[in-house]
C-alpha positions in Angstrom: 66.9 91.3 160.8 68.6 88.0 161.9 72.2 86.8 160.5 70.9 84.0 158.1 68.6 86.7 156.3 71.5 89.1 155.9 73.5 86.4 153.9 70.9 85.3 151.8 70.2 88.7 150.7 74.3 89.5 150.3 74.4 85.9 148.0 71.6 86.9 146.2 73.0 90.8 145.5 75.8 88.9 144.6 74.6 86.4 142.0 72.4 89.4 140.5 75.6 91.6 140.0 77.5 88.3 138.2 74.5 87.6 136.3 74.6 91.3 135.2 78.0 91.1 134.6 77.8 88.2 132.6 74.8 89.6 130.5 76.8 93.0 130.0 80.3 90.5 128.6 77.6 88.7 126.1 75.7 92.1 125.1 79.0 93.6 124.4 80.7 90.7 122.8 77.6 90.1 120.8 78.0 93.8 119.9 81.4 93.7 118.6 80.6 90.5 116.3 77.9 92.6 114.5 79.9 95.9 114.2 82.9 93.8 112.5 80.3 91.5 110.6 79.0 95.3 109.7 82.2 96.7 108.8 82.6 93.2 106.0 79.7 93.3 104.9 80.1 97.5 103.9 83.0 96.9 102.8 81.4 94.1 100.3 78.8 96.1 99.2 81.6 99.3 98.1 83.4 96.9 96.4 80.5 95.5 94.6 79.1 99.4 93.9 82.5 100.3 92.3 82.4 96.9 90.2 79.2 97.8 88.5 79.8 101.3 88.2 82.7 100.1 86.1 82.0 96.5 85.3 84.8 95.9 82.5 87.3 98.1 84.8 87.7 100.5 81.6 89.2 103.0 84.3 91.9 100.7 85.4 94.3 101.9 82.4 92.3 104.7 81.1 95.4 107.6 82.1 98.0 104.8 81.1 96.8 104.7 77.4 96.5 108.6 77.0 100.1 108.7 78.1 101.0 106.0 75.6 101.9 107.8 72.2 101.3 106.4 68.6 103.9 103.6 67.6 106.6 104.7 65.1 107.0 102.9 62.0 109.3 100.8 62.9 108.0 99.8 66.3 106.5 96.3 66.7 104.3 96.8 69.2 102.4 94.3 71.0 99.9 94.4 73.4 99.0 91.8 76.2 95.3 91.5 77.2 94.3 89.0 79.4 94.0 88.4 83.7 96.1 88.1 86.6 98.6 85.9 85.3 99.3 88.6 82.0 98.2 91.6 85.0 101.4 89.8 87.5 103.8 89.4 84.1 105.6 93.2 85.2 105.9 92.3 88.8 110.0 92.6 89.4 109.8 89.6 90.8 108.8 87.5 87.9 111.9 89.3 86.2 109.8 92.2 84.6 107.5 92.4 81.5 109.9 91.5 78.6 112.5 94.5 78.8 113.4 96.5 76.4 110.6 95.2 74.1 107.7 97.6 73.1 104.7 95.2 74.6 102.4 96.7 76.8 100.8 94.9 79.6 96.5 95.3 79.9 95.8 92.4 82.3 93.3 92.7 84.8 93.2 90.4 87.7 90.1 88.4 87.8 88.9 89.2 84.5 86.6 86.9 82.6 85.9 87.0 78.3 83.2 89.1 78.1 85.0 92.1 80.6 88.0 91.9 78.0 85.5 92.7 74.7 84.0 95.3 76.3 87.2 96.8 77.0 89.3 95.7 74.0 88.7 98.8 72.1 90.2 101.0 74.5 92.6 98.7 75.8 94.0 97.3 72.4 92.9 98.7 69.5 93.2 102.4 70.2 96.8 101.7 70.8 97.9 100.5 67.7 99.5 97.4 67.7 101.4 95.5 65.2 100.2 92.4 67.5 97.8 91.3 70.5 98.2 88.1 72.9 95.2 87.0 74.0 95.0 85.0 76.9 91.7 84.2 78.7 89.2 81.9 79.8 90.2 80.4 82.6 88.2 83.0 84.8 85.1 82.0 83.3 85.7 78.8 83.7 85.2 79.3 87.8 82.6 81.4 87.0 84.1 84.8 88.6 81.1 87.0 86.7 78.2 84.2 86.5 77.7 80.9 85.1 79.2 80.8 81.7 79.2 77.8 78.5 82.2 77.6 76.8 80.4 78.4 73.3 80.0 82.1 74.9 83.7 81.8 75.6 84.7 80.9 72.4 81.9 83.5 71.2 84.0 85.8 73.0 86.9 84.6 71.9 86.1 85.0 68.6 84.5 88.8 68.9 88.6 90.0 70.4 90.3 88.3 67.2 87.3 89.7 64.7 87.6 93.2 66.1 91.5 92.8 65.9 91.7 91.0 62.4 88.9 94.3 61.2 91.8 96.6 62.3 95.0 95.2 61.0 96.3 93.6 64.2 97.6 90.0 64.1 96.2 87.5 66.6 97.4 85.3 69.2 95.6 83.4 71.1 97.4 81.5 74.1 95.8 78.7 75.6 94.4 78.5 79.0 97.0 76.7 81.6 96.8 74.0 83.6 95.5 73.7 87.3 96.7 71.7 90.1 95.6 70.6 93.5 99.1 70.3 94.7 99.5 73.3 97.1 98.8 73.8 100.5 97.9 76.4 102.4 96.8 76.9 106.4 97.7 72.8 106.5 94.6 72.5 103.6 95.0 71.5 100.5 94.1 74.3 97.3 91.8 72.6 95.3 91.7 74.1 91.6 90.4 71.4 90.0 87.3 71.8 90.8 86.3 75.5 89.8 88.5 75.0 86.8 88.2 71.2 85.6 91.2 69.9 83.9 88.8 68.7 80.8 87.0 71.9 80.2 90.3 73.6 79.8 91.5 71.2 77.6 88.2 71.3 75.7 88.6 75.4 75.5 92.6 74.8 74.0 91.7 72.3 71.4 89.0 74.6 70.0 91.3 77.4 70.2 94.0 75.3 68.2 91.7 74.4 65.4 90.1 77.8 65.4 93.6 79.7 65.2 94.5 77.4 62.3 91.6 77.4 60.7 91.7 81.6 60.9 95.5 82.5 60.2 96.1 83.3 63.7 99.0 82.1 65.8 98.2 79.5 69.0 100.5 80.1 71.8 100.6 76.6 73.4 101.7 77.4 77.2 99.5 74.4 78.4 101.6 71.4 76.2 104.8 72.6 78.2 103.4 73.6 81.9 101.3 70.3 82.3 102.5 67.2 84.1 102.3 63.2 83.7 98.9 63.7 85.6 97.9 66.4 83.9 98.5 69.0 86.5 99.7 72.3 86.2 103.8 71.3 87.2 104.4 71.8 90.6 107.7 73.8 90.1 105.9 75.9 88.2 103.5 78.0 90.5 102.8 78.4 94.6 99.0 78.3 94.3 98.0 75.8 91.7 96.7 77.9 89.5 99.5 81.2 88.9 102.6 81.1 87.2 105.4 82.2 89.9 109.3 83.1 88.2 109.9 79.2 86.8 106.5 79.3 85.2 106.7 82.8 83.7 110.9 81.8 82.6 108.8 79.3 80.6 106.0 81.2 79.1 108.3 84.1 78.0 110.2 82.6 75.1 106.8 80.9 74.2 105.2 84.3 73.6 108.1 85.5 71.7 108.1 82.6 69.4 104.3 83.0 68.9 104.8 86.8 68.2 108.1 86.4 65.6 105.2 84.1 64.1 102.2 86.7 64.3 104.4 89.0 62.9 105.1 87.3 59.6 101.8 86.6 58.9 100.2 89.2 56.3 97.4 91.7 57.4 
């Protein structure tokens, strides 16, 4: 066997082994992608198993409202039902959900109209109270449980303060609040305006307006004193474009307690 035949063979052993090598790094690479693409997707699917086993998330404050006793006499209870922006309202850092007062906090994050009927039974009227704020919509809007008109929102609408009005509880309904495309996050702008445009909320809040007067019910107007000269959500006012943080809430608080002073003076 002469010296040039030995090398070739040693080059070719030695571009087999890199190419093995090199086949092995893509095999297990590719591996890893589809076990962590495996591992999301899994993970996807539980949460969407435990959403439609409990699609209106009636579990959420099911051991909350057994521990919640009948209101005495002269307790003016109140009940908040709504999404993540009434579900963040006791968070300490907002400054806490109205201390000292007897309201009671059922927001659910992500929560659209027709989630909040089916659960306003349990959630509201089993508990009693002298009044319920309403405030809702602007889920549905984006669409977070299907394409949705906004006459099925104010249907919906509607259904909460009926089943209220049927059990002695005075309304409030609070109007939806404004977006913005203001805030940035990674170096991207968060665009709201387009899941939630700024005319289809304002649509939603006039019809709320008229309906509320047109009911007896009380119209919380949060949207009149959060929107700006471009009618944006303020930019002071929340770090997403679409939440309240501390500023916005320090502005919505002494709205709801005007609205309620009001609810409560109305007659049953």
């Amino acid at each position: 066997m002469n010296c040039e035949y030995m090398i070739r063979n040693r080059k070719i052993s030695r571009l087999i082994v890199v190419s093995g090598l090199i086949a092995l790094g893509f095999t297990v690479g590719r591996a890893q992608t589809v076990t962590n693409d495996c591992a999301e997707v899994k993970t996807q699917l539980t949460r969407a198993e435990t959403r439609l086993k409990d699609w209106p998330a009636l579990a959420r404050y099911r051991e909350d409202n057994t521990k919640l006793n009948a209101p005495l006499a002269s307790e003016k209870r109140v009940v908040f039902m709504g999404d993540s922006i009434t579900d963040s309202w006791d968070d300490p850092k907002f400054g806490g959900f109205f201390p000292g007062k007897p309201y009671v906090d059922r927001g659910i994050s992500g929560q659209t109209t027709p989630q909040m009927l089916l659960r306003f039974r349990s959630d509201v009227i089993a508990l009693q109270p002298n009044v319920v704020v309403i405030l809702a919509g602007t889920n549905d809007l984006s669409g977070n449980t299907g394409p949705i008109t906004i006459e099925a929102i104010e249907d919906n609408l509607m259904s909460m303060a009926e089943l209220a009005k049927a059990h002695r509880i005075r309304v409030v309904l609070a109007s939806i609040l404004p977006v913005s495309d203001y805030e940035i996050r990674d170096g991207k702008p968060i665009i709201r305006t387009t899941q939630r445009p700024p005319e289809k909320i304002k649509a939603l809040n006039d019809w709320m307006k008229s309906y509320a007067a047109a009911n007896k019910l009380v119209y919380l107007d949060y949207y009149s004193a959060m929107i700006d000269a471009h009618g944006f959500l303020r930019d002071e006012l929340s770090e997403d474009g679409l939440h309240p943080n501390a500023k916005g809430y320090a502005i919505m608080a002494p709205l709801a307690e005007q609205s309620i002073a009001k609810a409560l003076k109305l007659k049953n």
